[in-house]
MDTraj code that builds the backbone (N, CA, C; nanometers):
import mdtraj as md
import numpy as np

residues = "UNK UNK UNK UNK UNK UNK UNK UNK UNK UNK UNK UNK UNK UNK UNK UNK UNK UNK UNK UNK UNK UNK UNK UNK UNK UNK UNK UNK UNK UNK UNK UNK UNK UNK UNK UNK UNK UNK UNK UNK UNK UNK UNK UNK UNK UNK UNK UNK UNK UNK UNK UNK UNK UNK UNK UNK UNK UNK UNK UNK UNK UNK UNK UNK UNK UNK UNK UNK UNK UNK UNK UNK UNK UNK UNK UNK UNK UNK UNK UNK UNK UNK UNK UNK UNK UNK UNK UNK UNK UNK UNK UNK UNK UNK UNK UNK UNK UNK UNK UNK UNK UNK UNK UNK UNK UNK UNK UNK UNK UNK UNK".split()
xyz = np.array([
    [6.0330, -10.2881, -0.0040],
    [6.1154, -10.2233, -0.1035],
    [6.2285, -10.1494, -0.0335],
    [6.3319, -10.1913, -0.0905],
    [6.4786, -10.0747, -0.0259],
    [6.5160, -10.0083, -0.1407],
    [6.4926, -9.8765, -0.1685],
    [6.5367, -9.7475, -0.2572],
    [6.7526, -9.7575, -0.2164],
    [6.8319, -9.7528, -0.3588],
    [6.9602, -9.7800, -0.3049],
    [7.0013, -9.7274, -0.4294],
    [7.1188, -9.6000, -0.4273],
    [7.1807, -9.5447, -0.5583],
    [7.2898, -9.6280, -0.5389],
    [7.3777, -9.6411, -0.6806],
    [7.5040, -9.6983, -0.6923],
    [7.5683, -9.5822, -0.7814],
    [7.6840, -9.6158, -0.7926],
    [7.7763, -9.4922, -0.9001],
    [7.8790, -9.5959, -0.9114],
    [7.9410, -9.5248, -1.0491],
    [8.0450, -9.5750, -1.1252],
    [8.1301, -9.5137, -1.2439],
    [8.2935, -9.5000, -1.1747],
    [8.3398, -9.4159, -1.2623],
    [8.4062, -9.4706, -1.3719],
    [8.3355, -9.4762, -1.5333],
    [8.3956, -9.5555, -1.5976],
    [8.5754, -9.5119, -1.6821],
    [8.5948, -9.6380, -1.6935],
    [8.7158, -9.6374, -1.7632],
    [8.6712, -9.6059, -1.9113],
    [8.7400, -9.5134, -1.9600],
    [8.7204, -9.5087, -2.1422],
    [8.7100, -9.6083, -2.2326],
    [8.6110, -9.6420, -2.3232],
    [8.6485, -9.7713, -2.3950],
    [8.6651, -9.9059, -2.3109],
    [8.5703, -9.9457, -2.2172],
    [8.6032, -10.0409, -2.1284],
    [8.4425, -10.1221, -2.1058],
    [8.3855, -10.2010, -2.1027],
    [8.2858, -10.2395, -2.0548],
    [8.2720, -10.2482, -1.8711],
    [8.1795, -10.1525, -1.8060],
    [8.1972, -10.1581, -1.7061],
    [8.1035, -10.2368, -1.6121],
    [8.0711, -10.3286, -1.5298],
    [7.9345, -10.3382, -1.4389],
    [7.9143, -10.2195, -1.3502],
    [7.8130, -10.1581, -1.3737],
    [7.7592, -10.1101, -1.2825],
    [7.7092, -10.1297, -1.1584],
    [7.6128, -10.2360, -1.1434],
    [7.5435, -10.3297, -1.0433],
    [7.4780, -10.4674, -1.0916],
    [7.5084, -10.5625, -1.0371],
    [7.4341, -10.6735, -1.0062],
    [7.3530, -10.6917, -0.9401],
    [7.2888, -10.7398, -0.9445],
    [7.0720, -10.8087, -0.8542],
    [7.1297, -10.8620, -0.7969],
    [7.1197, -10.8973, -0.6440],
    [7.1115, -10.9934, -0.5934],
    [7.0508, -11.0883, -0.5539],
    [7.1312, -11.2303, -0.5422],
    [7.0193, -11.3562, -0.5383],
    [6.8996, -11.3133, -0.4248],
    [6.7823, -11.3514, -0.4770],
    [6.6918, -11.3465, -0.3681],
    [6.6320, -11.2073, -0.3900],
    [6.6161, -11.1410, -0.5136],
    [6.5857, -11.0224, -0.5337],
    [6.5917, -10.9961, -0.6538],
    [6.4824, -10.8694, -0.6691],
    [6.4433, -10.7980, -0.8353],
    [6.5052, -10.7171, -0.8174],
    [6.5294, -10.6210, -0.8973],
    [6.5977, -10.4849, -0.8878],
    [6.5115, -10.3911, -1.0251],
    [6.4171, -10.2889, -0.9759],
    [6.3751, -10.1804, -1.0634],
    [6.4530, -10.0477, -1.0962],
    [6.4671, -10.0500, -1.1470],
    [6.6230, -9.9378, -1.2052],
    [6.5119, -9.8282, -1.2772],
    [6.4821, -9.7262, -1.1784],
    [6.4216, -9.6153, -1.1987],
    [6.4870, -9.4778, -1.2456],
    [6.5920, -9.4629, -1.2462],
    [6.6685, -9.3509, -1.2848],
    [6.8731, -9.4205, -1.2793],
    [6.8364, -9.3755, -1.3970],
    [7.0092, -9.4142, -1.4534],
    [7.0459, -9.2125, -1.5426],
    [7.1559, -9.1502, -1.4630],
    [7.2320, -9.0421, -1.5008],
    [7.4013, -9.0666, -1.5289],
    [7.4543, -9.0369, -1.6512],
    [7.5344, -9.0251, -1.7322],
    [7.5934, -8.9165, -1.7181],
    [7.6777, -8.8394, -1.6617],
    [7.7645, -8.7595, -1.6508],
    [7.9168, -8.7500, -1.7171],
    [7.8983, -8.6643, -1.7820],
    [8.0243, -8.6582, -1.8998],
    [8.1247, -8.5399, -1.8626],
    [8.1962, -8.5884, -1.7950],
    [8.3010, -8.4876, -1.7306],
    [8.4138, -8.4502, -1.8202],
    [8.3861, -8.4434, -1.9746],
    [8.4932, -8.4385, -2.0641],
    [8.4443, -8.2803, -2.1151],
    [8.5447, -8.2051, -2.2326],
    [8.5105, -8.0825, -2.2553],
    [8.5014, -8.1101, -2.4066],
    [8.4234, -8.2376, -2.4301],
    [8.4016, -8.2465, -2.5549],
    [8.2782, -8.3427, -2.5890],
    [8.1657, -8.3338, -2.6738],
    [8.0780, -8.4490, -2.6631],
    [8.1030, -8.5568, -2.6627],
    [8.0947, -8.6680, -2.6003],
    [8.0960, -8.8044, -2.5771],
    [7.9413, -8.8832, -2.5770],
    [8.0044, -9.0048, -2.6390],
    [7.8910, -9.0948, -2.6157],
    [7.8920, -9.2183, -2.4890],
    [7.7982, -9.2683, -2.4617],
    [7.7970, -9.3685, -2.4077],
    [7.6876, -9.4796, -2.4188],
    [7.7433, -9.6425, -2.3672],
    [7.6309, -9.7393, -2.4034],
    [7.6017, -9.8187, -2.2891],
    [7.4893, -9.8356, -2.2965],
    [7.4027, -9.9075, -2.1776],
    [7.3588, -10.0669, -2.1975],
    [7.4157, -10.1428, -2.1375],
    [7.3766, -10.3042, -2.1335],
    [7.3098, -10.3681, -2.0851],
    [7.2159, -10.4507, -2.0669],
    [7.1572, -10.5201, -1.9710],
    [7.2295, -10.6933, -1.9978],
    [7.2870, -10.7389, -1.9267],
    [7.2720, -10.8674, -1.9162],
    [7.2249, -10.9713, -1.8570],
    [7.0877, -11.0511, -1.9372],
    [7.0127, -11.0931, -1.8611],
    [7.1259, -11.2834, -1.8053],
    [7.1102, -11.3219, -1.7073],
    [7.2185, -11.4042, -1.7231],
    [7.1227, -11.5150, -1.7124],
    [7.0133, -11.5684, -1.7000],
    [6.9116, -11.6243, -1.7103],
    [6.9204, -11.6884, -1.8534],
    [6.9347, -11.6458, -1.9468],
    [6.9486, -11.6576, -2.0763],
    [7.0903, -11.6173, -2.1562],
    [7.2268, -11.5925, -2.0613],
    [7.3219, -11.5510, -2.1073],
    [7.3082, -11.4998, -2.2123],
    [7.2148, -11.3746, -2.2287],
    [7.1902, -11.2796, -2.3535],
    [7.2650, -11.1305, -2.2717],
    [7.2996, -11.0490, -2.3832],
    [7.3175, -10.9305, -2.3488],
    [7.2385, -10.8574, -2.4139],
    [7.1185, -10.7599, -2.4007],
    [7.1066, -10.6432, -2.4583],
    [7.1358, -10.4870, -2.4421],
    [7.1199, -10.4530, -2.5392],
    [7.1491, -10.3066, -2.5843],
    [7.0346, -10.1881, -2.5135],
    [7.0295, -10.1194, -2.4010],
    [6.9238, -10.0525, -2.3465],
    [6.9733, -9.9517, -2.4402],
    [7.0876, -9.8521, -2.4471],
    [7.1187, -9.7354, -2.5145],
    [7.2528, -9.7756, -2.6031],
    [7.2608, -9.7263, -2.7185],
    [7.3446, -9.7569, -2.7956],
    [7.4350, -9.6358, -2.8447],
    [7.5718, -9.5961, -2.8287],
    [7.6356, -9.4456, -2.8618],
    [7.5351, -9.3579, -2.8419],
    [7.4993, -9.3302, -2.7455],
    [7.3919, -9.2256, -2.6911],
    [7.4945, -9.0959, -2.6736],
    [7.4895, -8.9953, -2.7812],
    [7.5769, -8.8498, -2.6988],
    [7.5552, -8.8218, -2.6030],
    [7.6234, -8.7634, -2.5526],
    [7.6133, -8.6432, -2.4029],
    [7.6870, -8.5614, -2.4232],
    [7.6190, -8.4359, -2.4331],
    [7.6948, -8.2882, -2.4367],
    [7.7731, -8.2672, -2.3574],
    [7.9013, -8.2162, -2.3988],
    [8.0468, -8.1877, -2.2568],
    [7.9546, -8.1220, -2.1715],
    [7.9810, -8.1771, -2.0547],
    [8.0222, -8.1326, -1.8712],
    [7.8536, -8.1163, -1.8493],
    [7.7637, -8.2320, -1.9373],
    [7.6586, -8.2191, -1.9106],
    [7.5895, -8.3931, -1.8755],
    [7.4576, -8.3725, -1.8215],
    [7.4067, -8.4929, -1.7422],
    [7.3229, -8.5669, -1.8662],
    [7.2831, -8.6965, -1.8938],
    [7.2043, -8.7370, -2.0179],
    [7.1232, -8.8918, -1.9237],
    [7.0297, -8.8901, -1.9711],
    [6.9537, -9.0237, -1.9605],
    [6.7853, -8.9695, -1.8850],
    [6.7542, -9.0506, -1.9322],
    [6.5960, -9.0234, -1.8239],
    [6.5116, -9.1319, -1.8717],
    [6.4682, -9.2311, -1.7582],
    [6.4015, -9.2994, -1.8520],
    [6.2360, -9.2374, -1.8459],
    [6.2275, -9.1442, -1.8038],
    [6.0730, -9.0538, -1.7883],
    [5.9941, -9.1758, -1.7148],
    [5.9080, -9.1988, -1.7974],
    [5.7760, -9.2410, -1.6794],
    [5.7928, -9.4615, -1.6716],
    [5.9192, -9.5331, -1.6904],
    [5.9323, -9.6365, -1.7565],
    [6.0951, -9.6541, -1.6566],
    [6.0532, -9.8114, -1.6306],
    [6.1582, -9.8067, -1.5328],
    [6.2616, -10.0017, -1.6143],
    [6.3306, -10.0428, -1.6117],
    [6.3799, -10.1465, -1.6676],
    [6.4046, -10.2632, -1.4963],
    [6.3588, -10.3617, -1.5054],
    [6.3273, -10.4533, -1.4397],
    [6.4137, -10.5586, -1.4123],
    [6.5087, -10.5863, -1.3230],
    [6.6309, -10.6926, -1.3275],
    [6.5770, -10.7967, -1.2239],
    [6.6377, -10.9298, -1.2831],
    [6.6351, -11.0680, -1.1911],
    [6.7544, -11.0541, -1.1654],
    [6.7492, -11.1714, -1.0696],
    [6.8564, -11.1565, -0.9705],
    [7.0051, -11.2651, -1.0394],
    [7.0913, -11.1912, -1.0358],
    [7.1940, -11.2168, -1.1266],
    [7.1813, -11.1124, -1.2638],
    [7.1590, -11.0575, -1.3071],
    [7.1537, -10.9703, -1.3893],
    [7.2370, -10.8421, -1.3574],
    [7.2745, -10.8079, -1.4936],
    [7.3918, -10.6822, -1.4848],
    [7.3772, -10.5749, -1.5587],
    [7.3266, -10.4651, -1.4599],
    [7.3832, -10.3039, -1.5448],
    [7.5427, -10.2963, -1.5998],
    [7.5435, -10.2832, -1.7544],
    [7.6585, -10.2480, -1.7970],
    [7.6650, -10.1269, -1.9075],
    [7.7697, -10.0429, -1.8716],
    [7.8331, -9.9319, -1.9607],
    [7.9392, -9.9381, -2.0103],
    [7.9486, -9.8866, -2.1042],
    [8.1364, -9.8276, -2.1998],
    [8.0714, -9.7258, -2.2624],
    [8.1708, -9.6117, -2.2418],
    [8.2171, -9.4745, -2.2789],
    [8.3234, -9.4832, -2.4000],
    [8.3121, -9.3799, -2.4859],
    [8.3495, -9.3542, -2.5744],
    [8.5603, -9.3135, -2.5146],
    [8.6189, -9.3617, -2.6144],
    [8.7613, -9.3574, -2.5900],
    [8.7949, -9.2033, -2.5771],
    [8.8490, -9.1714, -2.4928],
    [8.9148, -9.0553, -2.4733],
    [8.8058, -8.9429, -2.3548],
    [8.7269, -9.0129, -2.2940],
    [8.5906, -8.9857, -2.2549],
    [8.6209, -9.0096, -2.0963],
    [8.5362, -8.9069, -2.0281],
    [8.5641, -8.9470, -1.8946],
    [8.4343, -8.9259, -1.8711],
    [8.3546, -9.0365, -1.7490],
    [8.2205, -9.0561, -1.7227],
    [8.1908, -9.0685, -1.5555],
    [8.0928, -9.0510, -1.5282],
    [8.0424, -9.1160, -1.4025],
    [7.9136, -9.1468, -1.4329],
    [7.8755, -9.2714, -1.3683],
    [7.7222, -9.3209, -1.3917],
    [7.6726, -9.3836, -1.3016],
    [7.5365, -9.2922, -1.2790],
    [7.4827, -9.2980, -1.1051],
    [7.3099, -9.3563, -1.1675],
    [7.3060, -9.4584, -1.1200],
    [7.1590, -9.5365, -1.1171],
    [7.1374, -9.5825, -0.9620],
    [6.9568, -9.5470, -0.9776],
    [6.9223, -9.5741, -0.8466],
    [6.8011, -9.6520, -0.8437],
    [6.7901, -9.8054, -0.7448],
    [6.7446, -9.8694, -0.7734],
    [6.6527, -9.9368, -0.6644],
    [6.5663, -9.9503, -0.6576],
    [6.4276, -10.0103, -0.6057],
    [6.4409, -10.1970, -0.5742],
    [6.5264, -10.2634, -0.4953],
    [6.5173, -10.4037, -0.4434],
    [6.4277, -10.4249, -0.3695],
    [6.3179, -10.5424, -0.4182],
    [6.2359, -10.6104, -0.4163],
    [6.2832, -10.7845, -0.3282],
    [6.2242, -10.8218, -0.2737],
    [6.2445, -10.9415, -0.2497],
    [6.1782, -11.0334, -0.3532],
    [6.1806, -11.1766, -0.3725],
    [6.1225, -11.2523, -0.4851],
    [6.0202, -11.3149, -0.4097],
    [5.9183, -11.3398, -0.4756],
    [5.8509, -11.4489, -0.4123],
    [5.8406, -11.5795, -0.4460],
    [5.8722, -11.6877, -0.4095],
    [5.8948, -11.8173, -0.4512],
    [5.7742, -11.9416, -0.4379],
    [5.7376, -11.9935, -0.5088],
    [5.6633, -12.0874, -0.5243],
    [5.6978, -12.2482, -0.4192],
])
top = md.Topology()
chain = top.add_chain()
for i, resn in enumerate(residues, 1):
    res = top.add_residue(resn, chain, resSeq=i)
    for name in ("N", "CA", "C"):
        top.add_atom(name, md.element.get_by_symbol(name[0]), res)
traj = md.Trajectory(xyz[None], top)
């Protein structure tokens, strides 16, 4: 296992990647923080795209975050990526964000 944070400062109203899996690897996404550097509540939304199935889902949907405050936790529950798969965010327009997830790579084991 290699423990590895990423960050990302999103653009307002923008769909952003956060991180991609890489081939040859899982990725356990144990803590994802939302930082709302605006002086006003903002929301933000969380994507998973599994590309396996060129599906996108919805992990968090207009989730608030109180101005100049931190939001997310997934408490005791961690979300599980194959390799090619994408953390994605967009922030609410007029919204300024940073979003720091830290993540647990696994090697695969192959048959």
């Amino acid at each position: 296992m290699r423990a590895l944070s990423v960050a990302a400062d999103l653009t307002a109203n923008t769909l952003t990647s956060v991180f991609t899996c890489p081939i040859g690897y899982y990725a356990k996404v144990v803590l994802i923080r939302a930082v709302n550097k605006t002086a006003t509540d903002k929301y933000i939304s969380l994507d998973w795209t599994d590309t396996s199935e060129s599906t996108t889902y919805s992990i968090s949907y207009q989730q608030q975050v109180t101005s100049l405050t931190t939001n997310f936790d997934f408490g005791n529950s961690y979300l599980v990526l194959e390799e090619g798969d994408i953390l994605k965010a967009t922030s609410q327009s007029g919204s300024t964000f940073t979003i720091i997830a830290t993540i647990e790579l696994e090697g695969l084991t192959r048959l």
